[in-house]
DSSP file (Angstrom, degrees, kcal/mol; ACC not computed):
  #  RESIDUE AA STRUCTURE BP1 BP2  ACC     N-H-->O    O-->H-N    N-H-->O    O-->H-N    TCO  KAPPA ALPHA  PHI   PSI    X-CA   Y-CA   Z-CA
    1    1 A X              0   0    0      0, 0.0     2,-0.1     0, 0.0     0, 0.0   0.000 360.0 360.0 360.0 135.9   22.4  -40.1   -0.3
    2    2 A X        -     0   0    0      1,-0.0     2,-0.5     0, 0.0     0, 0.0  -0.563 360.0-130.9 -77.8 156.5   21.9  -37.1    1.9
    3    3 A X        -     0   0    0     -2,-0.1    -1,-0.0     0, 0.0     0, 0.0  -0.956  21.3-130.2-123.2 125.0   22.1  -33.8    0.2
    4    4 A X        -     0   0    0     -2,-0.5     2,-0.3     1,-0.1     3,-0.0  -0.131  28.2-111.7 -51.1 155.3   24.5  -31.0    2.1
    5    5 A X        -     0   0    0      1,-0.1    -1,-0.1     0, 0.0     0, 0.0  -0.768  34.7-106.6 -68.4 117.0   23.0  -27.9    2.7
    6    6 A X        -     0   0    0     -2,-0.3    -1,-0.1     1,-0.1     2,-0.0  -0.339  38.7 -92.5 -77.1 175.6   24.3  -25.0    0.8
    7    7 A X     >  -     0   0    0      1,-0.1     4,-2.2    -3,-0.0    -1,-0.1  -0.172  24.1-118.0  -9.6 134.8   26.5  -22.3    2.2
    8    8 A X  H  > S+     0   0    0      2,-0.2     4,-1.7     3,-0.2    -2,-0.1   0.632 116.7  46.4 -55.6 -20.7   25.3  -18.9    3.7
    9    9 A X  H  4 S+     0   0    0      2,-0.2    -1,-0.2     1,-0.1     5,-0.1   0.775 114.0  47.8 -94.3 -45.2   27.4  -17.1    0.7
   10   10 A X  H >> S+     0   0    0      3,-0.2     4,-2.8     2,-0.1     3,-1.7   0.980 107.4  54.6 -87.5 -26.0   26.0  -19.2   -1.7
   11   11 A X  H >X S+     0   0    0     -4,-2.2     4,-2.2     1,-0.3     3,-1.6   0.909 112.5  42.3  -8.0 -90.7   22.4  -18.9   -0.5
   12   12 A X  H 3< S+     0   0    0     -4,-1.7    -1,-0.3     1,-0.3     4,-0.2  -0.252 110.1  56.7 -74.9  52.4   22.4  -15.2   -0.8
   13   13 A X  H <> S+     0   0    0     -3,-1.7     4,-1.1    -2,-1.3    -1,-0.3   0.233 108.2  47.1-131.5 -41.0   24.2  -15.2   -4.1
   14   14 A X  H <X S+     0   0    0     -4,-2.8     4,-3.1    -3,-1.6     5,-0.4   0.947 114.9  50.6 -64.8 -49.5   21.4  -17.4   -5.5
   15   15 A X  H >X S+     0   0    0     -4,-2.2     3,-1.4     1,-0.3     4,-0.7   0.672 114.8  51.4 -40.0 -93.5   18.6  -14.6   -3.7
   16   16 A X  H 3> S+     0   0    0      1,-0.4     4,-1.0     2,-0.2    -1,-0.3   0.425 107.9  35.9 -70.5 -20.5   20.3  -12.5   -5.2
   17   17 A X  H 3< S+     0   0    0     -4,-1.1    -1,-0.4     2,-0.1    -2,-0.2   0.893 118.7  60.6 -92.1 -27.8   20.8  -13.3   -8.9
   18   18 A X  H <X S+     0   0    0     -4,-3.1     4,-2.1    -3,-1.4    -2,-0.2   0.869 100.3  55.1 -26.7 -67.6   16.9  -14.7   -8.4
   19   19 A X  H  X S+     0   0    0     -4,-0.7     4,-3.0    -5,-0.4     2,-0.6   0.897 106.1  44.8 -27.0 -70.2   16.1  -11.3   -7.5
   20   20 A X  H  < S+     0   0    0     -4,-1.0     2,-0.5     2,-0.2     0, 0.0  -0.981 109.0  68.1 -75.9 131.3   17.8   -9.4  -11.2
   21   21 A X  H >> S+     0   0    0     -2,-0.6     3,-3.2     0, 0.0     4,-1.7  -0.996 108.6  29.0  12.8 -75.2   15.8  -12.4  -12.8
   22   22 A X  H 3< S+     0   0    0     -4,-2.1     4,-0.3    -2,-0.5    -2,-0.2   0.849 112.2  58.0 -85.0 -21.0   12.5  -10.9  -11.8
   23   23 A X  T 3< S+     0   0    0     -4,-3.0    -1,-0.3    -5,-0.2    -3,-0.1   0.586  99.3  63.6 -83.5   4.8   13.1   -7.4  -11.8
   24   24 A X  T <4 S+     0   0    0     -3,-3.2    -2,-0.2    -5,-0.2    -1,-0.2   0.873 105.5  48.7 -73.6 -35.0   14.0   -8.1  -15.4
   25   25 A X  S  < S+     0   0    0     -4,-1.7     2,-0.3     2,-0.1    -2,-0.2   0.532  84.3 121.4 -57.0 -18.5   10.2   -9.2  -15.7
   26   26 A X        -     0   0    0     -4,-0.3     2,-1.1     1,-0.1    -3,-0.1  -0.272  56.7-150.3 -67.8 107.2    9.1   -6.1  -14.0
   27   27 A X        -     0   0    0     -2,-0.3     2,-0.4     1,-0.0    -1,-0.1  -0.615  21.9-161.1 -90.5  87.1    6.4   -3.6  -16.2
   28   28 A X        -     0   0    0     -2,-1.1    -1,-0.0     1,-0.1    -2,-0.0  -0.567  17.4-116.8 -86.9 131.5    7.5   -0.4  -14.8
   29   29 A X        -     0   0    0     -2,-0.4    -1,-0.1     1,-0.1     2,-0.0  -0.147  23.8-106.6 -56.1 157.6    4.7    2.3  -15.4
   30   30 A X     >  -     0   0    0      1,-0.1     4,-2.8     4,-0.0     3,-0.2  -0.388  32.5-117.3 -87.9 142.5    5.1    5.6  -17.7
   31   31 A X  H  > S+     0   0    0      2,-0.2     4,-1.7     1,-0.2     5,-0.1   0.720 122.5  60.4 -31.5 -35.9    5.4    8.8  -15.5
   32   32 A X  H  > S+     0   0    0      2,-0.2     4,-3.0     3,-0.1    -1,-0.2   0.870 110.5  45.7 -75.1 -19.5    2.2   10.3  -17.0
   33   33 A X  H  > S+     0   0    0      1,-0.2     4,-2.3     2,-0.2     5,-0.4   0.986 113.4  48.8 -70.7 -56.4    0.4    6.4  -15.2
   34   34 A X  H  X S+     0   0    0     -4,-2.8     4,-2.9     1,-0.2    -1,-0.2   0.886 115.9  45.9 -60.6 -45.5    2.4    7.1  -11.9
   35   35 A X  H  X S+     0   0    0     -4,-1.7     4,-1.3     1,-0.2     5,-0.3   0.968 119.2  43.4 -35.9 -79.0    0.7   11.3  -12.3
   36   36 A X  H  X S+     0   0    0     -4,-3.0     4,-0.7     1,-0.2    -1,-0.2   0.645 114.2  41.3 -67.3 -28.1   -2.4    9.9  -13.0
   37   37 A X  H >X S+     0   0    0     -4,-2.3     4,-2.0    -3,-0.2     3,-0.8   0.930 118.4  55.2 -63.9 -44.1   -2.7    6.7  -10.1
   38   38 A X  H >X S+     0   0    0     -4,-2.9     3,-4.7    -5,-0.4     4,-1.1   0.887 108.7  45.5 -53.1 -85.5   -1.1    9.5   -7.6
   39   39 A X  H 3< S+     0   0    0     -4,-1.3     4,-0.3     1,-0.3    -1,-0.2   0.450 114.9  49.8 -27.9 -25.5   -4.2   12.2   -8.6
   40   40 A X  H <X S+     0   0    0     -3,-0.8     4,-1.1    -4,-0.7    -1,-0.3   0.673 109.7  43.9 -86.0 -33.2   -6.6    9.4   -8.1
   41   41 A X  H <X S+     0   0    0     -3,-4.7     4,-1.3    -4,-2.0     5,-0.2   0.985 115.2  55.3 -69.6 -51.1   -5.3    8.1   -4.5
   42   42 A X  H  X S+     0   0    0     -4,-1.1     4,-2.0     1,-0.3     3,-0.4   0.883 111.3  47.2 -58.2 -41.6   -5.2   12.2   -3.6
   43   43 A X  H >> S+     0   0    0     -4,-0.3     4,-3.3    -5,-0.3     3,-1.7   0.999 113.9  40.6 -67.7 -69.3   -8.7   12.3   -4.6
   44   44 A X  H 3X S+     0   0    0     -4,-1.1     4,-2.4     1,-0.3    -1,-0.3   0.789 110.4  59.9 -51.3 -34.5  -10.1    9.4   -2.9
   45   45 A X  H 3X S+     0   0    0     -4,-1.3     4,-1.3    -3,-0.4    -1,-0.3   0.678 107.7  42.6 -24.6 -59.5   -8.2   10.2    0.0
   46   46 A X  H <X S+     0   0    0     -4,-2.0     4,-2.5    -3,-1.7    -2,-0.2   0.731 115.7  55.7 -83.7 -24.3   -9.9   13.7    0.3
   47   47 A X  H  X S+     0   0    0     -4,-3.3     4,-1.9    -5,-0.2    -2,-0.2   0.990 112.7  41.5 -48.5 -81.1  -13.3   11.8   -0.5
   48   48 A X  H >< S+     0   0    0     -4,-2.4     3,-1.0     1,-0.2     4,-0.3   0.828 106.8  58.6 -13.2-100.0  -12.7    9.8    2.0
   49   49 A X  H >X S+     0   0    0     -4,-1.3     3,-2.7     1,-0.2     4,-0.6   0.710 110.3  43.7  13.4 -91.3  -11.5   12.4    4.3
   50   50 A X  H >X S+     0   0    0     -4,-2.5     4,-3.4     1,-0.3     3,-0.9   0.855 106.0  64.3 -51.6 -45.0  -14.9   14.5    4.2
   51   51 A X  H << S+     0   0    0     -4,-1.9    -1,-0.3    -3,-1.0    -2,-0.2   0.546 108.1  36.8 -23.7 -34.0  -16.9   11.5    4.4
   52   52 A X  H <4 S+     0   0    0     -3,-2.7    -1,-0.2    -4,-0.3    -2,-0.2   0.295 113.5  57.8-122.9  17.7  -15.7   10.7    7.8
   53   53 A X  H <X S+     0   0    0     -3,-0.9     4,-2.0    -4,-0.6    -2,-0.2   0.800 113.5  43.7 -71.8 -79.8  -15.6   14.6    8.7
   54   54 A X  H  X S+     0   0    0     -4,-3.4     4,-1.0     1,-0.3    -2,-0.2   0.433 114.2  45.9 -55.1  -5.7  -19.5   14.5    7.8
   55   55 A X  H  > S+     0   0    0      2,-0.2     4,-2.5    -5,-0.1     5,-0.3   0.513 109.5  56.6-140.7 -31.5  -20.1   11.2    9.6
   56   56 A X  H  > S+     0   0    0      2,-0.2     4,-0.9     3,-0.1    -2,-0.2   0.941 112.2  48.3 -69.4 -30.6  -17.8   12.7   13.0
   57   57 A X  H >X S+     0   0    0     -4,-2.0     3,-1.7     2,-0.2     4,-1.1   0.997 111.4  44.0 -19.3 -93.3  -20.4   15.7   12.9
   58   58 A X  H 3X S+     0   0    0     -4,-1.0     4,-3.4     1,-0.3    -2,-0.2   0.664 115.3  44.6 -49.3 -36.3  -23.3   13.9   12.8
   59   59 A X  H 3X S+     0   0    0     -4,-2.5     4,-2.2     2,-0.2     5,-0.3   0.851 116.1  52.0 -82.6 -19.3  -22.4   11.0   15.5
   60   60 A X  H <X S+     0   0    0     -3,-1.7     4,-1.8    -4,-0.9    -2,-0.2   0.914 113.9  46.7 -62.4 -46.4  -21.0   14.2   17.8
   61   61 A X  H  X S+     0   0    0     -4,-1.1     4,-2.2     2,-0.2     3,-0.4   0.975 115.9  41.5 -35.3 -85.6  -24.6   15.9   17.1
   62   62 A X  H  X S+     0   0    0     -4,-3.4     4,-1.9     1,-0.2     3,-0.5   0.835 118.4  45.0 -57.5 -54.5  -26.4   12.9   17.9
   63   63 A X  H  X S+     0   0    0     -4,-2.2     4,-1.5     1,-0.3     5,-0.4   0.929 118.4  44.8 -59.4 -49.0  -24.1   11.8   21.3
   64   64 A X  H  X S+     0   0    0     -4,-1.8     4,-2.5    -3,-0.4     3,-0.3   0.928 110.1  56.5 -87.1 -36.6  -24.2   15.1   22.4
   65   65 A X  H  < S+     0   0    0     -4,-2.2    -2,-0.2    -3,-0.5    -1,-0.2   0.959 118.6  39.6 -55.3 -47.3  -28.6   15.4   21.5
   66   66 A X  H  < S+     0   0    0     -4,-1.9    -1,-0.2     1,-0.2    -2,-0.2   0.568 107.5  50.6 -74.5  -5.4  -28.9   12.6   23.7
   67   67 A X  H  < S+     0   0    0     -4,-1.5    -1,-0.2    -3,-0.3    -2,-0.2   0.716 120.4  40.4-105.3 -33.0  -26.8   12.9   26.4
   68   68 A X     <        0   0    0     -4,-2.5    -2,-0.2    -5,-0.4    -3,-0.1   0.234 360.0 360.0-108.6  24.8  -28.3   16.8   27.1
   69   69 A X              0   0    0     -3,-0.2    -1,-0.2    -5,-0.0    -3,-0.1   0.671 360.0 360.0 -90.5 360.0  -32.2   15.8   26.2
């Protein structure tokens, strides 16, 4: 036996209770976690940030020492 296809309506009505399934599963983090991941990205970010600040210097330095020795 062949098996029909379902419906477009019922499709997204299955997505959709699938969906509230699993966001019942969901382990949403405390404000003070979400503070503290945010403070950590900002950081690393600005790490970052100077790191490639320092490292656009130096290769401007050097391009610019060689091109005018």
């Amino acid at each position: 036996m062949e098996k029909t296809k379902p419906s477009f309506f019922q499709r997204i009505s299955k997505y959709v209770r699938e969906v509230k399934s699993e966001m019942k599963k969901v382990v949403w983090p405390s404000f003070k976690k979400i503070r503290q991941n945010t403070l950590v990205v900002m950081l690393y970010v600005f790490i970052v940030g100077i790191v490639i600040w320092i490292l656009d210097a130096l290769f401007t330095w050097a391009m610019s020492f060689i091109i005018n020795r």
